[in-house]
C-alpha positions as CSV (number, residue, x, y, z in Angstrom):
1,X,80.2,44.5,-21.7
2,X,79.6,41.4,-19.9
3,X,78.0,42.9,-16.7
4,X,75.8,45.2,-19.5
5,X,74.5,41.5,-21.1
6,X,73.3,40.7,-17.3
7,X,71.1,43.2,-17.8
8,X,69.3,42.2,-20.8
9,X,69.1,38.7,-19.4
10,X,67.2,39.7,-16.0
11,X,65.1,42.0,-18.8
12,X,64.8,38.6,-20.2
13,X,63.8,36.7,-17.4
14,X,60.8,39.1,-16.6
15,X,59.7,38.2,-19.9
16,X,60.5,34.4,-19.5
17,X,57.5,33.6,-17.9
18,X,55.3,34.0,-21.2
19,X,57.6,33.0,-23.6
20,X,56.2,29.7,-24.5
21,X,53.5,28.5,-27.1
22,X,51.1,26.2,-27.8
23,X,53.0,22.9,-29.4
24,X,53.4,19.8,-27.1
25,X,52.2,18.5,-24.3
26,X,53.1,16.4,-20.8
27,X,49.4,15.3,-19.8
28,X,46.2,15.2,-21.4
29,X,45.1,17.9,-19.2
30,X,47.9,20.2,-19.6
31,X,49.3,21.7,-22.6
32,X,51.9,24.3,-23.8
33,X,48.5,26.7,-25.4
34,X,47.0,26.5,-21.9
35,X,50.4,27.2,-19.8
36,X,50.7,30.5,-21.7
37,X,47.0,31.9,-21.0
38,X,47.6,31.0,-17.7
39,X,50.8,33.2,-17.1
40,X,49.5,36.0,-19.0
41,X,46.7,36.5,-16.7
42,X,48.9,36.2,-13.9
43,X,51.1,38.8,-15.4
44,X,48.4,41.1,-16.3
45,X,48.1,41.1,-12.5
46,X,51.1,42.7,-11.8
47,X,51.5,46.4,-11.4
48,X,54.8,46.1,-9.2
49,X,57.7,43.6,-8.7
50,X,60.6,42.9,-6.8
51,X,63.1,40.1,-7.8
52,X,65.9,38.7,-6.5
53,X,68.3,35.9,-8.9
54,X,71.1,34.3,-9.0
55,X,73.1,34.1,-12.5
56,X,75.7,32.1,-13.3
57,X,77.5,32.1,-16.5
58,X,79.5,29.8,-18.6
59,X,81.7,29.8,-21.2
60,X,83.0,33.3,-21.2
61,X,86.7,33.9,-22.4
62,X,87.6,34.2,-18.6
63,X,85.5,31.3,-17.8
64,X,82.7,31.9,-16.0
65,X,80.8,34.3,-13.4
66,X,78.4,34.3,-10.5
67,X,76.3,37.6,-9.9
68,X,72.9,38.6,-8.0
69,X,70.4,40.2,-9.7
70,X,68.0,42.6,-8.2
71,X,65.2,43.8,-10.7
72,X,62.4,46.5,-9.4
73,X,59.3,47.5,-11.8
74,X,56.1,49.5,-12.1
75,X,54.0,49.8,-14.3
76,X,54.0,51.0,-17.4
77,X,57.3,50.5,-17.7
78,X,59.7,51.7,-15.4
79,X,62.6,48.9,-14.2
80,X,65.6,49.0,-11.9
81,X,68.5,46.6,-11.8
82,X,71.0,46.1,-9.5
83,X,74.4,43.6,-10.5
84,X,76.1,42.1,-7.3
85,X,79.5,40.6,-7.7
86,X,81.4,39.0,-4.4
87,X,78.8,40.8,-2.4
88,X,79.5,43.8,-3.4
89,X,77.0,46.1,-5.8
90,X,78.4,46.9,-9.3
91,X,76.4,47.8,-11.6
92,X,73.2,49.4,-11.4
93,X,70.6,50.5,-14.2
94,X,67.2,52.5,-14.8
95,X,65.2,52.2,-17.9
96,X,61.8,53.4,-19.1
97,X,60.6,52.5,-22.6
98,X,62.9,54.9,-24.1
99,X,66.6,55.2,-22.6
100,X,68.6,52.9,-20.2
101,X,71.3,54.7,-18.4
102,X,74.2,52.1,-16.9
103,X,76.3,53.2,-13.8
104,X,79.5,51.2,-13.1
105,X,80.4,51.7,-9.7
106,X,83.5,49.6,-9.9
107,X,85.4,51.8,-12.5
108,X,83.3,55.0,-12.0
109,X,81.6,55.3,-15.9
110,X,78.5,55.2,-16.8
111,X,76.5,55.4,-19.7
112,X,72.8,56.4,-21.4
113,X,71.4,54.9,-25.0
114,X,68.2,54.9,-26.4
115,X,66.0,51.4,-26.6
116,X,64.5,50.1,-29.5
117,X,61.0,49.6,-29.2
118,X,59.9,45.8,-28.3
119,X,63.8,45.6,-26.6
120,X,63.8,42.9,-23.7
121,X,64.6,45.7,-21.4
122,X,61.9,48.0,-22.8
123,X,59.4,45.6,-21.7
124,X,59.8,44.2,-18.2
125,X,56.7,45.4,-17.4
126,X,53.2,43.4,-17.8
127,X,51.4,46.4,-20.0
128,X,53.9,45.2,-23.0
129,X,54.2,41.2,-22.3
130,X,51.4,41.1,-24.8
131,X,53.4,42.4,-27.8
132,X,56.8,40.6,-26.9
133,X,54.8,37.4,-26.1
134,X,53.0,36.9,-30.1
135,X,57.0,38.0,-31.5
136,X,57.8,34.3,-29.2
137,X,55.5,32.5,-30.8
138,X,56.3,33.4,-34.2
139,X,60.1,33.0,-33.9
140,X,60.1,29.9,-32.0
141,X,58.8,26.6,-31.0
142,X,58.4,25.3,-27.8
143,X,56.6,22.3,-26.0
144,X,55.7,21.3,-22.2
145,X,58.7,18.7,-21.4
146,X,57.6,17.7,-18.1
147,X,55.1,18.8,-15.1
148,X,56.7,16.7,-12.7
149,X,59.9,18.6,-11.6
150,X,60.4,20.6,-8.3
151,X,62.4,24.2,-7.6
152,X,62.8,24.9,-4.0
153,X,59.9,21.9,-3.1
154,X,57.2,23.8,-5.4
155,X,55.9,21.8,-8.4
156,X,56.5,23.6,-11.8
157,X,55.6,23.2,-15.3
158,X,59.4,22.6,-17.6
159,X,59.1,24.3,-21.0
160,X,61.4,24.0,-23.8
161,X,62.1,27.1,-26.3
162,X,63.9,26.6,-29.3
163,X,64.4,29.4,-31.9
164,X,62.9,28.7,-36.0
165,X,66.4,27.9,-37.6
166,X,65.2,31.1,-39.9
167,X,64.6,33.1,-36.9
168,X,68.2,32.3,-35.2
169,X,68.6,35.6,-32.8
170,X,70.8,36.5,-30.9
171,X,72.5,33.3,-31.2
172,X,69.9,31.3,-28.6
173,X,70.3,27.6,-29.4
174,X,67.7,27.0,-27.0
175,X,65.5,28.1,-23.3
176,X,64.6,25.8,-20.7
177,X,62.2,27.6,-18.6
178,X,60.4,26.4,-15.1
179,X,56.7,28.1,-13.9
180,X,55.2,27.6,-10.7
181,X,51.9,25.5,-10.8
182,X,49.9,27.5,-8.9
183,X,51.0,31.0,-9.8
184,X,52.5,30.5,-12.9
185,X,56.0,32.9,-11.6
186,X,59.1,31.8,-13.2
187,X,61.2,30.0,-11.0
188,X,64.3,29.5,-13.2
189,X,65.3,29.4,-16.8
190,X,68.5,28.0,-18.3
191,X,70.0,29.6,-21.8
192,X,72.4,28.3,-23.7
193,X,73.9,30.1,-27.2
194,X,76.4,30.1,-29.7
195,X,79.4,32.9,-29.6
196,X,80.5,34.4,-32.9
197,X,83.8,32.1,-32.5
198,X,81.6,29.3,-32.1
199,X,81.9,28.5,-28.6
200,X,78.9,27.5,-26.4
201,X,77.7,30.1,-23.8
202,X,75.5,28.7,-20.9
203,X,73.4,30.7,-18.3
204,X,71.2,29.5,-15.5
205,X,69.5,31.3,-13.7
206,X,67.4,31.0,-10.3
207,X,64.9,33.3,-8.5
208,X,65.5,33.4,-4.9
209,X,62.4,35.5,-4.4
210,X,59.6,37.1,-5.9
211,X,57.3,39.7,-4.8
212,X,54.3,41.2,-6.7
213,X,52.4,44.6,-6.3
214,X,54.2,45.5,-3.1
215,X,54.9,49.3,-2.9
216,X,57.8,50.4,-5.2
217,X,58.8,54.3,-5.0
218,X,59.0,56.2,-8.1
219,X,62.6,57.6,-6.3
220,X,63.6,54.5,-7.1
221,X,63.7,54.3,-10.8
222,X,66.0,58.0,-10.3
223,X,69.7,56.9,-11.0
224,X,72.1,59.5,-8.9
225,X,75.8,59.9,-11.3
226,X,78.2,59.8,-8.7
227,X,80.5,63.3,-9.4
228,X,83.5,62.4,-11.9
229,X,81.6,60.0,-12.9
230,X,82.9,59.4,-16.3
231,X,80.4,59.3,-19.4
232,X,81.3,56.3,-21.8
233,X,80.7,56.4,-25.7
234,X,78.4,54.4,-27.2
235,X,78.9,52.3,-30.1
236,X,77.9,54.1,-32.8
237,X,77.3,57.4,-31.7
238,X,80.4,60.4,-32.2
239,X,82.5,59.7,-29.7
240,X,82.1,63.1,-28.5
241,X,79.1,61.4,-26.3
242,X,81.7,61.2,-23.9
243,X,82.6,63.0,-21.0
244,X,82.6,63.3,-17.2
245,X,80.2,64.5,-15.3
246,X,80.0,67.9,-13.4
């Protein structure tokens, strides 16, 4: 379960880059409203993508993890992720914008569930950042803290999110969220929420590298089930949804 929440934060952090809206600002000449038009139009660019991030989480019952993330897409919506854990490849997933199917490598299960339409994972690609990005504005405020910080010696824009107290999902406190200045790519964003037992959970995570419309092959977005592979239930669904395949 924890590797499978990975997942919806590097769906997340394709999204990341648009999540902000117009309400504060760190210059006269730069606010929040104009940050966001600019990272739409660079994401409207993008018709292919390959990312690689670090993740670190805190605050998990067995304290906390380090994993690298890498996340393929093509347009319309076709996305690849791959979980590395002490170097070694665990988890991998393919979605569209109907099913993600989940392999496990390290126990040999996988699994395949249906997305809900606007889900983080169902829209890594730019032909839905549109949709996802007017849901941000109306469930959160955010503001341009500061345009004066540096990831890996490139200047960046620093944008708080903080959710509507009404609009509290998914237990986000708040987003902290760094673009680059001159192409408007996320270069890191920090989470932090609250835990049904009321605990903090913190995540940071860092790109290492981006790469835009480079040549992606459908092949890619196949997932191969290992043989014996065994099919997990999914919450919800008869548990006769399991079983091991042929």
């Amino acid at each position: 379960m924890r590797l499978r929440k990975s997942f919806v934060v590097a769906g997340l952090s394709g999204l990341a880059g648009i999540s902000i809206a117009g309400c504060g600002t760190s210059s006269p000449t730069v606010s929040a409203s104009s940050v966001a038009h600019h990272i739409i139009q660079a994401q409207s660019q993008i018709k292919s993508s390959h990312s690689v991030m670090r993740l670190t989480i805190k605050g998990l019952p067995n304290g906390s993890i380090k994993q690298t993330i890498h996340l393929w897409t093509k347009s319309p919506n076709l996305a690849r992720s791959s979980v590395d854990i002490n170097g070694h490849t665990q988890v991998v997933s393919v979605s569209n914008a109907h099913t993600i199917t989940i392999l496990n490598s390290a126990n040999n299960t996988y699994m395949s569930m249906p997305l809900p339409k606007g889900s983080a994972l169902s829209a890594q690609n730019p032909a839905m950042l549109t949709t996802i990005l007017k849901h941000l504005i109306s469930q959160n405020h955010v503001s341009l803290v500061s345009t004066s910080a540096k990831i890996a010696n490139h200047p960046t824009y620093e944008l708080k999110l903080t959710p509507k107290k009404s609009n509290q999902t998914l237990g986000l406190s708040s987003m902290t969220l760094w673009v680059n200045q001159q192409t408007y790519q996320p270069l890191a964003i920090n989470l932090s929420a609250k835990l049904p037992n009321g605990k903090a959970l913190n995540e940071s995570l860092r790109y290492v590298s981006i790469q835009n419309n480079v040549s992606v092959p459908s092949s890619m977005f196949h997932l191969q089930i290992p043989k014996g592979a065994h099919k997990m239930a999914i919450p919800g669904l008869p548990a006769s949804t399991s079983q091991t395949s042929p």
